[in-house]
N, C-alpha and C positions, 0 to 999 in steps of 0.2 A: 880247326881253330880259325882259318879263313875266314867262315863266312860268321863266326861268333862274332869276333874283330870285326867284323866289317858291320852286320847288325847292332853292334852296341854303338859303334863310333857312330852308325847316322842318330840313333836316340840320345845317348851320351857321350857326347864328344869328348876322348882323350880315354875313354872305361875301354874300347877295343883296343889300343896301345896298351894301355897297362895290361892286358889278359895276354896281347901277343909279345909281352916286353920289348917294346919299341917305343925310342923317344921319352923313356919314364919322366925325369922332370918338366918336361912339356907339357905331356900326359895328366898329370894332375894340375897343373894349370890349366889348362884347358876343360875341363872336368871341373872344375871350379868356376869358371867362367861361365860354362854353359849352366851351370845352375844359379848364378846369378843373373843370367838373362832369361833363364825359365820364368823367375817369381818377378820379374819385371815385365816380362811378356802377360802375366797374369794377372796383374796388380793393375796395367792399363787395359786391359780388355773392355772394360763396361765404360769405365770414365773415355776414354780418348780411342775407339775403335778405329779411326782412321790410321792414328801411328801402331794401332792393334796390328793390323792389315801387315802394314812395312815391316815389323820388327817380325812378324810369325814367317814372310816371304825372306825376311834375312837372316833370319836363325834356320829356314830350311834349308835355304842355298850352303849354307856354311855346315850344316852337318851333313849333306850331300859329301861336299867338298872333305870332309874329315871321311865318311866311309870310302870315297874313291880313293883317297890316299892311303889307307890304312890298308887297301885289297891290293892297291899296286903294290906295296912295301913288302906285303907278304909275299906277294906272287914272284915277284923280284929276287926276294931270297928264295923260294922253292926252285929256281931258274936255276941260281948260284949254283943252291947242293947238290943239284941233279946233274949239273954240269963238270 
């Protein structure tokens, strides 16, 4: 389940929380979110390629940032229970 969680959360940010039940109301905020910046990352592509650029470099950094959190959280608890 690790690395499912942590694979969805870089594509769908908040979909690997919900699969590892972590953070649910977030979760689907977030998960919401990134799908309205999917169709608006897409909707500017051809018209405004420049802010194309920034927004595709800022939705990467930020679902980076969702799988690295989502693999620490886990890992964190596999620590916990083994402990």
């Amino acid at each position: 389940m690790l690395w499912l969680a942590t694979i969805l959360n870089f594509f769908l940010p908040g979909a690997g929380y919900l699969v590892a039940k972590v953070k649910p109301p977030w979760a689907v905020l977030w998960l919401l979110g990134a799908v309205g910046l999917t169709i608006v990352e897409f909707g500017i592509q051809e018209s405004e390629p420049d802010l194309y650029l920034l927004m595709f470099a800022s939705v990467l950094a930020m679902n980076l940032a969702f799988a690295i959190d989502v693999y620490r959280t886990l890992k964190d608890r596999e620590l916990a229970v083994a402990s």
